[in-house]
LOVEXZA-803471 format. One record per residue: x, y, z of N, C-alpha, C in turn; residue in one letter. Coordinates in nm, 2 decimals. Example, Ala and Ser with C-alpha at 12.3 -4.5 7.8 and 13.67 -1.06 7.14 Angstrom:
BEGIN
{n_c1:1.32	n_c2:-0.57	n_c3:0.78	ca_c1:1.23	ca_c2:-0.45	ca_c3:0.78	c_c1:1.32	c_c2:-0.33	c_c3:0.78	residuo:a}
{n_c1:1.28	n_c2:-0.22	n_c3:0.71	ca_c1:1.37	ca_c2:-0.11	ca_c3:0.71	c_c1:1.29	c_c2:0.00	c_c3:0.79	residuo:s}
***
This chain:
BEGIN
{n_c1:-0.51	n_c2:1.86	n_c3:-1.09	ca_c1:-0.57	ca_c2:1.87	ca_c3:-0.96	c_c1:-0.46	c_c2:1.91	c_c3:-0.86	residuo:x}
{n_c1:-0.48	n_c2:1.99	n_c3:-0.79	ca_c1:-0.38	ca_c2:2.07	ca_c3:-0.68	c_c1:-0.40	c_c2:1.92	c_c3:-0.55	residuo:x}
{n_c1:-0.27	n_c2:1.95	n_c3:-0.46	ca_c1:-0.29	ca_c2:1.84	ca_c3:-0.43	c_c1:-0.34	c_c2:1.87	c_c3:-0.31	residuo:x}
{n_c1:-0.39	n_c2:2.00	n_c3:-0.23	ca_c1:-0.50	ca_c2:1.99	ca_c3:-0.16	c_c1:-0.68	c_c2:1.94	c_c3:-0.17	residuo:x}
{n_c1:-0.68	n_c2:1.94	n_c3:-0.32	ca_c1:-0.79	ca_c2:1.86	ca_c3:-0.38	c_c1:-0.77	c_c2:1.73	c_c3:-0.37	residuo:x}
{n_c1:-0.64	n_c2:1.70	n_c3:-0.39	ca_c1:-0.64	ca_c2:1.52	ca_c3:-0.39	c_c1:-0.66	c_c2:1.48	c_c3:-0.26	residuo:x}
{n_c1:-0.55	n_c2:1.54	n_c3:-0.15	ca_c1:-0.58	ca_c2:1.51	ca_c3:-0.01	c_c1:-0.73	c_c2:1.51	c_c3:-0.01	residuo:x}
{n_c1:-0.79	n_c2:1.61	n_c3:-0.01	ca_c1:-0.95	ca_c2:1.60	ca_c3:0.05	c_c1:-1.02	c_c2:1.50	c_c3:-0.05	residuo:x}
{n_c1:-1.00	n_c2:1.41	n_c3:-0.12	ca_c1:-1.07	ca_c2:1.35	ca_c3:-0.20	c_c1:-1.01	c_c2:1.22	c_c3:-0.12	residuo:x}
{n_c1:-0.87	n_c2:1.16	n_c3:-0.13	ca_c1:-0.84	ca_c2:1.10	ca_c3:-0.03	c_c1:-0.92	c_c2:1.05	c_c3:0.10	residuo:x}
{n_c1:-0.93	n_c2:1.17	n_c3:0.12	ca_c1:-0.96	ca_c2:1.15	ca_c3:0.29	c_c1:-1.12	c_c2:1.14	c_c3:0.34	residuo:x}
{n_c1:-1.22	n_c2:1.22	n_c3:0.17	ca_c1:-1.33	ca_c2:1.15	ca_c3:0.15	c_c1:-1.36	c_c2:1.01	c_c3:0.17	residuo:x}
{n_c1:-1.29	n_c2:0.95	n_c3:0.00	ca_c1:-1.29	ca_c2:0.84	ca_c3:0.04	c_c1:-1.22	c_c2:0.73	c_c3:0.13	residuo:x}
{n_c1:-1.14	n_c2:0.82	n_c3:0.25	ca_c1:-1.09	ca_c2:0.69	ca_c3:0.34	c_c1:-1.27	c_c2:0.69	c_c3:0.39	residuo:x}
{n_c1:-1.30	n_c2:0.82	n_c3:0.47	ca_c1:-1.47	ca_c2:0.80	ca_c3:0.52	c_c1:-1.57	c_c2:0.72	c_c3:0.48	residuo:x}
{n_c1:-1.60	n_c2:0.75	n_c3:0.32	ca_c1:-1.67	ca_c2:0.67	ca_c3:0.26	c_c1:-1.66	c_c2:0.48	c_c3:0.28	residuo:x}
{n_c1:-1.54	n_c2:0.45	n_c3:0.28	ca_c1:-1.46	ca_c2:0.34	ca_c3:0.29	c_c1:-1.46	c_c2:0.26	c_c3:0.42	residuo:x}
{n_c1:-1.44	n_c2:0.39	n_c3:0.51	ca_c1:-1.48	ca_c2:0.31	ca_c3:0.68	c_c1:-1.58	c_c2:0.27	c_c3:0.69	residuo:x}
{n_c1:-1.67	n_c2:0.37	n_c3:0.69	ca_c1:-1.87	ca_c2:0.34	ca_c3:0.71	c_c1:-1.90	c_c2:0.22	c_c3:0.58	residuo:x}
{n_c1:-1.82	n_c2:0.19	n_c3:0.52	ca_c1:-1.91	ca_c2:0.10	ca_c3:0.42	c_c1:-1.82	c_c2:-0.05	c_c3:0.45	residuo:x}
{n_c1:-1.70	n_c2:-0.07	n_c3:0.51	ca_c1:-1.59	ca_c2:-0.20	ca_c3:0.55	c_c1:-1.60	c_c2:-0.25	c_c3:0.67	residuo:x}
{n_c1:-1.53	n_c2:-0.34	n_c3:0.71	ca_c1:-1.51	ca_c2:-0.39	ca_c3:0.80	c_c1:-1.38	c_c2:-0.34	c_c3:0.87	residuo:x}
{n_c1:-1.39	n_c2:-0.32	n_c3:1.04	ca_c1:-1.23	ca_c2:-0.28	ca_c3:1.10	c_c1:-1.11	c_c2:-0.36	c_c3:1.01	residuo:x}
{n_c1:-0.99	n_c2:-0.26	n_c3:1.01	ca_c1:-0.90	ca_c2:-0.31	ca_c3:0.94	c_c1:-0.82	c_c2:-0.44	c_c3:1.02	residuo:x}
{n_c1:-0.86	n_c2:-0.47	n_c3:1.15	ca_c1:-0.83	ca_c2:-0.55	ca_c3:1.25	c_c1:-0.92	c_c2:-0.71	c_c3:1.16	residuo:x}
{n_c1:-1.05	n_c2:-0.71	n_c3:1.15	ca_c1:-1.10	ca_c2:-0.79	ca_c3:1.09	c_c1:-1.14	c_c2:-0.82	c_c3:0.94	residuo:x}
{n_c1:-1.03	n_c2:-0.74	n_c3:0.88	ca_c1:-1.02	ca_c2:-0.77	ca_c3:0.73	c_c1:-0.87	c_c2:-0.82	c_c3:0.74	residuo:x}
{n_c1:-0.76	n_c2:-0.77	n_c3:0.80	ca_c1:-0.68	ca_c2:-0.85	ca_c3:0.79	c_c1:-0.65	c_c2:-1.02	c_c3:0.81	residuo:x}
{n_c1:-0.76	n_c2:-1.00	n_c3:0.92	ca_c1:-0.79	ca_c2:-1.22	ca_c3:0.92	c_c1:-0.82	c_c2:-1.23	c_c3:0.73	residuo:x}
{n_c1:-0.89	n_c2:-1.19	n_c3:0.68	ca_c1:-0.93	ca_c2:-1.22	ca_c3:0.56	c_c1:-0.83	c_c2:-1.22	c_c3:0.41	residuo:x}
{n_c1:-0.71	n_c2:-1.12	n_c3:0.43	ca_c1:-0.59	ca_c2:-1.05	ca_c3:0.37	c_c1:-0.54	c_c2:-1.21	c_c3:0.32	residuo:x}
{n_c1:-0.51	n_c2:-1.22	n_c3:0.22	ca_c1:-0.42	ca_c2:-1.35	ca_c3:0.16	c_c1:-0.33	c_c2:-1.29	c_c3:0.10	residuo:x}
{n_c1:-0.18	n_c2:-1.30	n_c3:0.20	ca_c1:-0.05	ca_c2:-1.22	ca_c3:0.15	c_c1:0.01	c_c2:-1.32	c_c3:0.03	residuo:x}
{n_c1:0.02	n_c2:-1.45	n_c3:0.01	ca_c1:0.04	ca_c2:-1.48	ca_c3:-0.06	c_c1:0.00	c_c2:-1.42	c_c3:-0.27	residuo:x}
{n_c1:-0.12	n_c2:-1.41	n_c3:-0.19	ca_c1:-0.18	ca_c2:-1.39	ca_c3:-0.34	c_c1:-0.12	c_c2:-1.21	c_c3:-0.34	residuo:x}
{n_c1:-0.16	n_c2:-1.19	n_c3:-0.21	ca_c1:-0.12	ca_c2:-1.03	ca_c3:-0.22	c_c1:0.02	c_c2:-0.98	c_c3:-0.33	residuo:x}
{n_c1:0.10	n_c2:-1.12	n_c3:-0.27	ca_c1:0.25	ca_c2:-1.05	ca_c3:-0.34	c_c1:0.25	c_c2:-1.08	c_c3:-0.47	residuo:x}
{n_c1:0.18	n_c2:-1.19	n_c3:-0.53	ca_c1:0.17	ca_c2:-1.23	ca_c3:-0.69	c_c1:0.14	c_c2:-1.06	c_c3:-0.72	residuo:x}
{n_c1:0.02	n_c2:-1.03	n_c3:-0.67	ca_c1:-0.04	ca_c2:-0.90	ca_c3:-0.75	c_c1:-0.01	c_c2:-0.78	c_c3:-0.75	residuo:x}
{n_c1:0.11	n_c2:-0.75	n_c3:-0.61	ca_c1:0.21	ca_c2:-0.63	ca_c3:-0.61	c_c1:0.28	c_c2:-0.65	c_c3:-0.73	residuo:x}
{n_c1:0.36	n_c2:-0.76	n_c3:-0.78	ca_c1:0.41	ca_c2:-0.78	ca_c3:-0.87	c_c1:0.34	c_c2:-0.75	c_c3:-1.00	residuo:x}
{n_c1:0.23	n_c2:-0.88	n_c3:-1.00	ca_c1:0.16	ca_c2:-0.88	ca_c3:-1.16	c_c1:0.10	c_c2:-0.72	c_c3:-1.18	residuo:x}
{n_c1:0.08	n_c2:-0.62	n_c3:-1.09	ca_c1:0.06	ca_c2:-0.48	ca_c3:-1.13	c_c1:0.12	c_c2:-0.38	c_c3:-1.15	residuo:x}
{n_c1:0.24	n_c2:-0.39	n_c3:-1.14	ca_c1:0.39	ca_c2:-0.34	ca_c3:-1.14	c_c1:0.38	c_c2:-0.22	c_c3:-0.99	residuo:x}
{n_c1:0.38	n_c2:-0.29	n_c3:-0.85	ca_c1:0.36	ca_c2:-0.17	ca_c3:-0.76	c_c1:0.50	c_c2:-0.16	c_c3:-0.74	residuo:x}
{n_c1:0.60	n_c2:-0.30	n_c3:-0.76	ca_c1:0.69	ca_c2:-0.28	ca_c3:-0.73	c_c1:0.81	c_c2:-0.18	c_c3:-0.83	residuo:x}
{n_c1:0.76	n_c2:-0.13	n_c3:-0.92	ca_c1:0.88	ca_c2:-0.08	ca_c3:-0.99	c_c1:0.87	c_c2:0.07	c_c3:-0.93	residuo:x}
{n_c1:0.76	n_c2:0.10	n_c3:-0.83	ca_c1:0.78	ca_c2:0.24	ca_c3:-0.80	c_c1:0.81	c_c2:0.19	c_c3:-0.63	residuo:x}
{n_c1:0.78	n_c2:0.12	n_c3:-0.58	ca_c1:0.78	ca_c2:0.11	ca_c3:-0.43	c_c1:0.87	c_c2:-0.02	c_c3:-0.36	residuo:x}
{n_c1:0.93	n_c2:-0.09	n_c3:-0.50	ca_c1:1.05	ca_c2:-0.18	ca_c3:-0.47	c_c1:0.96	c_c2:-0.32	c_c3:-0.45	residuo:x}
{n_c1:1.03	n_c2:-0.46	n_c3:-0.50	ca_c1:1.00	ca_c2:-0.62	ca_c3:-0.41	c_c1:0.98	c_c2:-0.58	c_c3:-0.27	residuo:x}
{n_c1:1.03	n_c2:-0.51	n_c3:-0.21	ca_c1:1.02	ca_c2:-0.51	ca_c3:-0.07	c_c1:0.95	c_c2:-0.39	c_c3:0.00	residuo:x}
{n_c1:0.92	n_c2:-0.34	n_c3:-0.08	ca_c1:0.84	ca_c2:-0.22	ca_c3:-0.03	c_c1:0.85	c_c2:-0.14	c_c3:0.03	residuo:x}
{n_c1:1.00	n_c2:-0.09	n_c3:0.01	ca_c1:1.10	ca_c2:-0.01	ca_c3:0.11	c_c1:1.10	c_c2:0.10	c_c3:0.06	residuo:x}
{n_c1:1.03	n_c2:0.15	n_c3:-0.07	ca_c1:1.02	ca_c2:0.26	ca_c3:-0.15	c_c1:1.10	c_c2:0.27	c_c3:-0.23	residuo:x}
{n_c1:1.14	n_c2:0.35	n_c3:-0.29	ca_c1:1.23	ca_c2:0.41	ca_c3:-0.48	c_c1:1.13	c_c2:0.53	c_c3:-0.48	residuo:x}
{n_c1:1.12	n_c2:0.52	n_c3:-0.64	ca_c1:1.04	ca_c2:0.59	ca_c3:-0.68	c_c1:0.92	c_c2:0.65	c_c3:-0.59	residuo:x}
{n_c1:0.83	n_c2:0.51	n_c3:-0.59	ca_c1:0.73	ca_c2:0.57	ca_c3:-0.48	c_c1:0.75	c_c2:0.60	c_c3:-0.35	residuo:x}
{n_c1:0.66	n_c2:0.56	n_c3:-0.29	ca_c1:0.70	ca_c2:0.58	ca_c3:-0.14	c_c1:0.68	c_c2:0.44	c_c3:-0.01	residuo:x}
{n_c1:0.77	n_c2:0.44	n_c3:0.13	ca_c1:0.78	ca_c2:0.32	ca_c3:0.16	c_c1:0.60	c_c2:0.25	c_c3:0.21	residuo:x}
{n_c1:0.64	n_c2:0.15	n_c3:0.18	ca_c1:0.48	ca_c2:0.10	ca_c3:0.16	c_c1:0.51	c_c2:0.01	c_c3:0.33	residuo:x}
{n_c1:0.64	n_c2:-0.06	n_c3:0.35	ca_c1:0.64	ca_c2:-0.17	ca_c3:0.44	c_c1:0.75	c_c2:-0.15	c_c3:0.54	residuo:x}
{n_c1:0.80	n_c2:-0.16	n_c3:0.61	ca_c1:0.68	ca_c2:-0.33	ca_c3:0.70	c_c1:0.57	c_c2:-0.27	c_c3:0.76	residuo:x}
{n_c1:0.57	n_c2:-0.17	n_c3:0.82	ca_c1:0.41	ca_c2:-0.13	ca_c3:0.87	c_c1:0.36	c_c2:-0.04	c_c3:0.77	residuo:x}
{n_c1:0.25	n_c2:-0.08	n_c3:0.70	ca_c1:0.20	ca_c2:-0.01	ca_c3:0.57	c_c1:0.13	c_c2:0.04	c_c3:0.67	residuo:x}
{n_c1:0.01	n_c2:0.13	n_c3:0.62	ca_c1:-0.08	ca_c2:0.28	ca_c3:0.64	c_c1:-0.18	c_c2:0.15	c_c3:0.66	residuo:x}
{n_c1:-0.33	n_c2:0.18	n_c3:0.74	ca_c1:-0.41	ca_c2:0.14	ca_c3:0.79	c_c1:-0.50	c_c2:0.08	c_c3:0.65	residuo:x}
{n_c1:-0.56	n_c2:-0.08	n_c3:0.64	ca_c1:-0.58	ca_c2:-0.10	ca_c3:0.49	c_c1:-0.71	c_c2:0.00	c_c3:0.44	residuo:x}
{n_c1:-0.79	n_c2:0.08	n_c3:0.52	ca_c1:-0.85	ca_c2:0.13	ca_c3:0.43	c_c1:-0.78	c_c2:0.29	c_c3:0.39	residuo:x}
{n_c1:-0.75	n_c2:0.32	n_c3:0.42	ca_c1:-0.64	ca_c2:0.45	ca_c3:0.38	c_c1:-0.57	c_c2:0.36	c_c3:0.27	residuo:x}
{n_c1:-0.49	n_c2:0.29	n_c3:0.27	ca_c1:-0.48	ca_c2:0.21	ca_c3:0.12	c_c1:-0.57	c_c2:0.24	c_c3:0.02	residuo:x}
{n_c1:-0.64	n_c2:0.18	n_c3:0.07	ca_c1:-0.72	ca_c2:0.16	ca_c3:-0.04	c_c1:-0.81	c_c2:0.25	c_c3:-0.11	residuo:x}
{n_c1:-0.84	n_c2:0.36	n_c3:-0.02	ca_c1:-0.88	ca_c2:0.53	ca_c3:-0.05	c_c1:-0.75	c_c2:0.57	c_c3:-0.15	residuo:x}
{n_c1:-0.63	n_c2:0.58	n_c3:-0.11	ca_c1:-0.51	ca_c2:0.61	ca_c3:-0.16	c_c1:-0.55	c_c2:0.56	c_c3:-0.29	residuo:x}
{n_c1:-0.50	n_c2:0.43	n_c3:-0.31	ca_c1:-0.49	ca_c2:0.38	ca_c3:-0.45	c_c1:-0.61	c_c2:0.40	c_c3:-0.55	residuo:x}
{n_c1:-0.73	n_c2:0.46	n_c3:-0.47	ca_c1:-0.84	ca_c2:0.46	ca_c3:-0.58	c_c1:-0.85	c_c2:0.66	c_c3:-0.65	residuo:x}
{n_c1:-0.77	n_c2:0.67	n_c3:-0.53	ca_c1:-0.73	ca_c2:0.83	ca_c3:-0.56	c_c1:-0.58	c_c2:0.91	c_c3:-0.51	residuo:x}
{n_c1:-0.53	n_c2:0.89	n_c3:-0.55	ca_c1:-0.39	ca_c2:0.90	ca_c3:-0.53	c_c1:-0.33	c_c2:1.03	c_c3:-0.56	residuo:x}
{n_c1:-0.25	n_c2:1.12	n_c3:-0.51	ca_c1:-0.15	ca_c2:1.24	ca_c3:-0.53	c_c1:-0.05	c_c2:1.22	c_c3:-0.59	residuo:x}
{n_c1:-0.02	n_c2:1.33	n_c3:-0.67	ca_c1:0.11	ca_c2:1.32	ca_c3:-0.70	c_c1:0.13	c_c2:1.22	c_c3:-0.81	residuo:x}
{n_c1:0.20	n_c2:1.16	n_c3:-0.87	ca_c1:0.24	ca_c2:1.07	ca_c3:-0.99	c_c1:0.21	c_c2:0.94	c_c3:-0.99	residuo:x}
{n_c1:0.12	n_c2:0.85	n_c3:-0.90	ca_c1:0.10	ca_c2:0.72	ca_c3:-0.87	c_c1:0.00	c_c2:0.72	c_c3:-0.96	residuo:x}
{n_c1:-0.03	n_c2:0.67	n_c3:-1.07	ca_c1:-0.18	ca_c2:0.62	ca_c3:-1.14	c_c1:-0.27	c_c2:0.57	c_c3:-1.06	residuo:x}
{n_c1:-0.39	n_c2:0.60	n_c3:-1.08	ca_c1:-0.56	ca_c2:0.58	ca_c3:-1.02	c_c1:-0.51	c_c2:0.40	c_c3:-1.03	residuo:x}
{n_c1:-0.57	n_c2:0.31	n_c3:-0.98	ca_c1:-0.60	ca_c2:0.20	ca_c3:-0.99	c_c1:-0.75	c_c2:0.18	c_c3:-0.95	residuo:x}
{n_c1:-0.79	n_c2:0.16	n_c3:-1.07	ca_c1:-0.98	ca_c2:0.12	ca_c3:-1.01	c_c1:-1.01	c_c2:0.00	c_c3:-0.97	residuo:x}
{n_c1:-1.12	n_c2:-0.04	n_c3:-0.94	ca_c1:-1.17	ca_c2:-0.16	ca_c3:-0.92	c_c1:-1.18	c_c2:-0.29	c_c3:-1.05	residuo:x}
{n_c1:-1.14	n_c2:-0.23	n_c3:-1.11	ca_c1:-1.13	ca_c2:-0.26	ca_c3:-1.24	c_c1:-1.00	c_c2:-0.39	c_c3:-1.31	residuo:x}
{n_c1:-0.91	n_c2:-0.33	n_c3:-1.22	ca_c1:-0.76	ca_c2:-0.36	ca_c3:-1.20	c_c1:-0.75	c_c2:-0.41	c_c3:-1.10	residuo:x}
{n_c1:-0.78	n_c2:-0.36	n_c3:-0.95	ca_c1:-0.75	ca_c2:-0.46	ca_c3:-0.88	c_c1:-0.88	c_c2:-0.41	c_c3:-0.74	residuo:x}
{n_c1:-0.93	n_c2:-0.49	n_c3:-0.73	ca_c1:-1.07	ca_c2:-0.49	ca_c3:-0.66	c_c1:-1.02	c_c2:-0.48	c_c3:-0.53	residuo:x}
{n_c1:-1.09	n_c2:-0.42	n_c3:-0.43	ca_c1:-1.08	ca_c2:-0.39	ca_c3:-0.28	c_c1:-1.00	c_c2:-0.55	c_c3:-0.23	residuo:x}
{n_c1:-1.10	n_c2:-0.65	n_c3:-0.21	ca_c1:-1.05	ca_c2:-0.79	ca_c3:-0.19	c_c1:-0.91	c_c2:-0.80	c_c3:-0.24	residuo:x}
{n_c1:-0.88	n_c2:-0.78	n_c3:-0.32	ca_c1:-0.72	ca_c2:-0.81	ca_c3:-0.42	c_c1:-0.66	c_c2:-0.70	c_c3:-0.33	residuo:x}
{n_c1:-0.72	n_c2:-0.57	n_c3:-0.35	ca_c1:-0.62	ca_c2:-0.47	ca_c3:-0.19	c_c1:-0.60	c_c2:-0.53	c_c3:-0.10	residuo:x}
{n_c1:-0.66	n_c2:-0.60	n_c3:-0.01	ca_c1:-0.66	ca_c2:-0.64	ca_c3:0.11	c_c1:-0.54	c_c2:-0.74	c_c3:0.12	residuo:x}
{n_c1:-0.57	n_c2:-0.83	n_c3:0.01	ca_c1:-0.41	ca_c2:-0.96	ca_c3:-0.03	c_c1:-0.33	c_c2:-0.85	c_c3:0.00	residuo:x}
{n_c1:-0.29	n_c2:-0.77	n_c3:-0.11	ca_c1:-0.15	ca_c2:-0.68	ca_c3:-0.11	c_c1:-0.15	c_c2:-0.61	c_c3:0.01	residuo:x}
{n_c1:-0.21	n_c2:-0.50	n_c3:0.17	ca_c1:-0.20	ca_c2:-0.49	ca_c3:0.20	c_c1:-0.15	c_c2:-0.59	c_c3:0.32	residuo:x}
{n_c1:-0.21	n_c2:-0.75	n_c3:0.33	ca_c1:-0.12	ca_c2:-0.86	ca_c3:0.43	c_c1:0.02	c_c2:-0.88	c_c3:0.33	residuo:x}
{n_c1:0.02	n_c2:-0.91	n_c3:0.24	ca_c1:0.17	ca_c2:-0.91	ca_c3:0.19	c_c1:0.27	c_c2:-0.81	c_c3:0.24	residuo:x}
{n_c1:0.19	n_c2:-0.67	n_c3:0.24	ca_c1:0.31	ca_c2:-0.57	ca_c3:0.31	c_c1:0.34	c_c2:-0.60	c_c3:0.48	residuo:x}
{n_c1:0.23	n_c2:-0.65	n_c3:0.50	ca_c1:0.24	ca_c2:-0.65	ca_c3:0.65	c_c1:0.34	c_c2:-0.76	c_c3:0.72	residuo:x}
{n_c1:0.39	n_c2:-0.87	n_c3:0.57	ca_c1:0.50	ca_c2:-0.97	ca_c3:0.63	c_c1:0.62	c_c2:-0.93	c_c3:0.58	residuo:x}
{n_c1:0.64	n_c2:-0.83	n_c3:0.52	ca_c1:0.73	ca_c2:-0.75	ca_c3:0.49	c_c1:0.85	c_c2:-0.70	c_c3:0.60	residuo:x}
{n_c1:0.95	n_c2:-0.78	n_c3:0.64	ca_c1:1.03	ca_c2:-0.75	ca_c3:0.75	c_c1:1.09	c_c2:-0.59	c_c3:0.77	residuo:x}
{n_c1:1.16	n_c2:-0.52	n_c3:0.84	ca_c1:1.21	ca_c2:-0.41	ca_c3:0.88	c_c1:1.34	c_c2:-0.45	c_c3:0.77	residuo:x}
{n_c1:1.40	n_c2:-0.34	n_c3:0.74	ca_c1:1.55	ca_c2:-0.36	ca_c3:0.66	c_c1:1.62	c_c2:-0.35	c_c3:0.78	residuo:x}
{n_c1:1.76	n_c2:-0.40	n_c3:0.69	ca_c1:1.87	ca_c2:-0.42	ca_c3:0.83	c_c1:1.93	c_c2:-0.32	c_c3:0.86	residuo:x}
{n_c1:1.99	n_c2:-0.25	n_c3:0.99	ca_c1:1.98	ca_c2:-0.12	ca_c3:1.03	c_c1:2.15	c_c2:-0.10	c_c3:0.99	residuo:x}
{n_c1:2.18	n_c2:0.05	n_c3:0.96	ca_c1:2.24	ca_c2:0.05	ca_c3:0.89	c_c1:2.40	c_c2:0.02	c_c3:0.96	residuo:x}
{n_c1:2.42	n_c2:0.01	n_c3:1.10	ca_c1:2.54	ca_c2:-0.05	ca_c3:1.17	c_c1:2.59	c_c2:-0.18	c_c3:1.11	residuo:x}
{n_c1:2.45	n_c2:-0.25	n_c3:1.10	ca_c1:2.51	ca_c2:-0.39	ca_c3:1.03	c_c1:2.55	c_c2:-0.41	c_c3:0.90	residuo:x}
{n_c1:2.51	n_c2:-0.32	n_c3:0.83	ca_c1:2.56	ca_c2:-0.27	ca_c3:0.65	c_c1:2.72	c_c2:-0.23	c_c3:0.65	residuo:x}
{n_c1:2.82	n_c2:-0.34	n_c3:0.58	ca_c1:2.98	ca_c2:-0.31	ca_c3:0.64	c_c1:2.98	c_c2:-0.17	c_c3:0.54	residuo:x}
{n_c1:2.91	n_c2:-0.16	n_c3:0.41	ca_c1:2.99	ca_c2:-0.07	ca_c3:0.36	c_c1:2.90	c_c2:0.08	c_c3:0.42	residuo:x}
{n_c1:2.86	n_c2:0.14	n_c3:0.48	ca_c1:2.76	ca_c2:0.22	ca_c3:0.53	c_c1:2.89	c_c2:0.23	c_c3:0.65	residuo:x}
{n_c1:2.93	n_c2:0.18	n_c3:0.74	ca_c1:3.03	ca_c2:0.23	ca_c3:0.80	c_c1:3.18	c_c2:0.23	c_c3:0.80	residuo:x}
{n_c1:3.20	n_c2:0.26	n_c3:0.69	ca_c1:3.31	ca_c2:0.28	ca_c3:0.66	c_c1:3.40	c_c2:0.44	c_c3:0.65	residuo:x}
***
């Protein structure tokens, strides 16, 4: 799939996903980061997008991740080398955990304060 196909499938289903959810203002009351970060883990998000979500492989997920339903469009259809995750694996609700997990996800330390970075 060319990845102007993926984009517009994407951005399908963010639409499909708005009109069918709740504001991402009033799912985040609902988001259990706790459990969120068990399941970043227990699904391995972190070996492409780091414990901290700062990115590697993938791309930076945190501290302000992408709006949760664009997530969650993303993950059900994704560009580029990220595997599909269906509902199967990890259900909208279980997104939502993982998206408040990223959301406590602090800034990294900026690089003045890193001694070896200015040297």
């Amino acid at each position: 799939m060319n990845k102007w196909l993926a984009l517009a499938a994407a951005l399908f289903g963010l639409l499909i996903l708005g009109a069918q959810t709740k504001s991402p203002t009033a799912q985040a009351a609902t988001g259990n980061a706790e459990n969120g970060k068990r399941l970043y883990v227990r699904n391995g998000c972190y070996q492409c997008h780091g414990y901290d979500g700062h990115g590697g492989a993938g791309a930076k997920l945190a501290p302000r991740p992408i709006p949760a339903v664009a997530l969650i469009a993303y993950v059900r259809h994704p560009a580029g080398s990220m595997p599909i995750y269906t509902d199967k694996v990890m259900s909208d609700a279980e997104l939502m955990d993982v998206w408040a997990f990223l959301k406590t996800i602090p800034d990294g330390r900026p690089a003045k304060d890193i001694p070896l970075l200015n040297q």
